[in-house]
N, C-alpha and C positions, 0 to 999 in steps of 0.2 A: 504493500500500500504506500509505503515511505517514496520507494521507486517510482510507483506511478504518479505520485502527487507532483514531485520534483519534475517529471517528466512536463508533463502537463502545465505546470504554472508559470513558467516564462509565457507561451504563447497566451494564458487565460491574461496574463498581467498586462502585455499587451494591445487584444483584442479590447480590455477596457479602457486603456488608455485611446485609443483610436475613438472609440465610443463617444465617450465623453467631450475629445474633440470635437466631435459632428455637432457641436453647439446648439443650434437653429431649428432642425429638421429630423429627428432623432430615427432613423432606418426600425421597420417590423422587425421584433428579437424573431419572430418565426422566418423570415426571408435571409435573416443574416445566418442563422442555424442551419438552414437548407445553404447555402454558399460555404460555410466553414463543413459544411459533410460529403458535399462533393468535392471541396480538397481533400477530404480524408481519404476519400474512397477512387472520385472518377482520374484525381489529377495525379494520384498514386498507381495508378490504372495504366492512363496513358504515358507515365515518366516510364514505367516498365517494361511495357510495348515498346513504345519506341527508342529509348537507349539500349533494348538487346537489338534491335533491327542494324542501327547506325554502329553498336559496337561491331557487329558482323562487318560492316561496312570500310570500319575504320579502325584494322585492328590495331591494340596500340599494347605493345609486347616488352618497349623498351622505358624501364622505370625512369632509368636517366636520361632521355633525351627531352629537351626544351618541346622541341618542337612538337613531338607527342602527347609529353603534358599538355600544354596549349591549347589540340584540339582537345583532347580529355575535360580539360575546364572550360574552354567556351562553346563546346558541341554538343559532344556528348553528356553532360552534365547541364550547363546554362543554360543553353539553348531548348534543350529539350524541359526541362522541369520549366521554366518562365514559359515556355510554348505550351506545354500543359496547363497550366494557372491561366493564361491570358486565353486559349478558349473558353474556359469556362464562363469567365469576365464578360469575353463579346459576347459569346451567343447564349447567355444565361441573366446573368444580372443585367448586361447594358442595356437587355431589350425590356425588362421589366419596366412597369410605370413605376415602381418604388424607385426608382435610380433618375430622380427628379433636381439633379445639380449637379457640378461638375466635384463638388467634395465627395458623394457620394462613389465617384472610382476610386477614391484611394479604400474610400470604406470596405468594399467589397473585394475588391484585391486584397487587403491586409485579411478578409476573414477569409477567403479560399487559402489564400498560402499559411497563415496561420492553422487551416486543415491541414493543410502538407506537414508543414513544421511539427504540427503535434506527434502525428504518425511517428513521423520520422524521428522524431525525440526520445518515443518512448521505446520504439526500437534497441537505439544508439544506448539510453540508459542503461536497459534489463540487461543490455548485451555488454557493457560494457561499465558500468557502475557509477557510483554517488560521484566520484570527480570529473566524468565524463559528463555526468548532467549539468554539474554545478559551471564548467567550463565552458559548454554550449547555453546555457543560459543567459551570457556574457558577451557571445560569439556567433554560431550559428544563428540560431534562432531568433535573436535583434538584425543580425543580418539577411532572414527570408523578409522579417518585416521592411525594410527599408528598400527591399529589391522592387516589394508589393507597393510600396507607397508612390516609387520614381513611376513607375508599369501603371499605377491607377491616377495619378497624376495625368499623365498623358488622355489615357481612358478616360477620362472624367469630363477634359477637352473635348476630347469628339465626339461625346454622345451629343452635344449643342453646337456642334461645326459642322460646315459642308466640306472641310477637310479629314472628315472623318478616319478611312484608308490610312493616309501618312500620319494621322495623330495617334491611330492604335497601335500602328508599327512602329513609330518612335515609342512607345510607353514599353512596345515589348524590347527592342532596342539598347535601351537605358536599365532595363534590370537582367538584363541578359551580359552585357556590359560590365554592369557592377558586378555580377555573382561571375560570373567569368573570371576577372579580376582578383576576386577576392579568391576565388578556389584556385586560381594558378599560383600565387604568389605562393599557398601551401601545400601546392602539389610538385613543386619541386624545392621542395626544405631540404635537397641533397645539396645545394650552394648554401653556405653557411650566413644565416641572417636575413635572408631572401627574403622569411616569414613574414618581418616587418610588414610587407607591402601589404599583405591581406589586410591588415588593422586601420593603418593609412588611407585605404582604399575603402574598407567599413566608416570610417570616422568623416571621410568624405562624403558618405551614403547618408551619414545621420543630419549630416550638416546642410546638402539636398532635401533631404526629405522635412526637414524640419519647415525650410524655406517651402516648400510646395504647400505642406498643410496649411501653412500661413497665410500663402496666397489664394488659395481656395476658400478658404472663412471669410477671409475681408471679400472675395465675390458674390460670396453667397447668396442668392436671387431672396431667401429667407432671411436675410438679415435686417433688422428693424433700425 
């Protein structure tokens, strides 16, 4: 029980803090609950499918070479888990009438990938134990959120643009980008120090995402 709580409470800490941001216009806890279940389940789904398709693709055999990590973190990893989470977004949440501002994509991005995060947390815990979780709590997991917030930022834009196409694409883009980034700089921790950039690269992410929330609340079509 200790395990699963630990597992589980960064993303729950999170998901409320995003909440609470939504200031004006506060999203159905039933539509949000159906968004963080099909991260858990559909975007767990499709990360799996399609990272064994592309691993077949793109086999990558050699631990130390740059260039295979690379793909490893911007392909096979980023590319596909943000490409998983951002369907859901577009043809799930974006089409709803509840997704009635442009705040509302960060909202709904931050609770599919917070589905994702969860899963995958509690995986990473059971399997790996109380400093594995306490460390991801810190790390991973603050960093699915900030991938969700750049990717729903965007999305949040297009749902009220006739740029629609190039707005969703940029949102996927930018946290494909970032989590790419962030998963290479510790996928080749065999250069001594390298690690740094993942953090650097998160601390960039928060500092992005913090500015997007911001700007989205002062747009607010609901703000009095």
């Amino acid at each position: 029980m200790n395990l699963l709580l630990l597992a589980i409470a960064p993303a729950t800490i999170i998901i409320l803090y995003i909440y609470f941001k939504d200031k004006f216009e506060k999203e159905p806890i039933s539509f949000l609950l159906k968004n963080f279940l099909l991260g858990l389940t559909l975007s767990i789904l499709m990360t799996t499918v399609l990272g064994g398709l592309i691993g077949k693709i793109i086999p990558l055999t050699i631990q130390t070479s740059i260039y295979q990590q690379f793909l490893k973190a911007f392909i096979v990893v980023a590319l596909v888990e943000e490409f998983s989470k951002y369907i859901i977004v577009r043809y799930y949440s974006q089409r709803n009438k509840e997704f009635n501002e442009p705040f509302d994509g960060i909202v709904y991005a931050v609770m599919v990938s917070m589905g994702f995060a969860t899963l995958e947390n509690v995986l990473y815990v059971y399997q790996y134990g109380v400093s594995t979780g306490v460390l991801r709590a810190f790390t991973a997991v603050p960093a699915h959120a900030v991938f969700a917030i750049l990717m729903g930022y965007f999305m949040g834009k297009a749902k009220f643009s006739k740029n629609r196409v190039v707005l969703n694409l940029t949102g996927l883009f930018f946290a494909t980008l970032f989590h790419g980034a962030y998963d290479f700089f510790l996928f080749i921790n065999f250069i001594p120090g390298i690690s740094i950039g993942a953090f650097i690269s998160l601390i960039i992410g928060v500092f992005l995402s913090k500015k997007a929330i911001k700007k989205h609340q002062q747009g607010s079509i609901f703000r009095v």
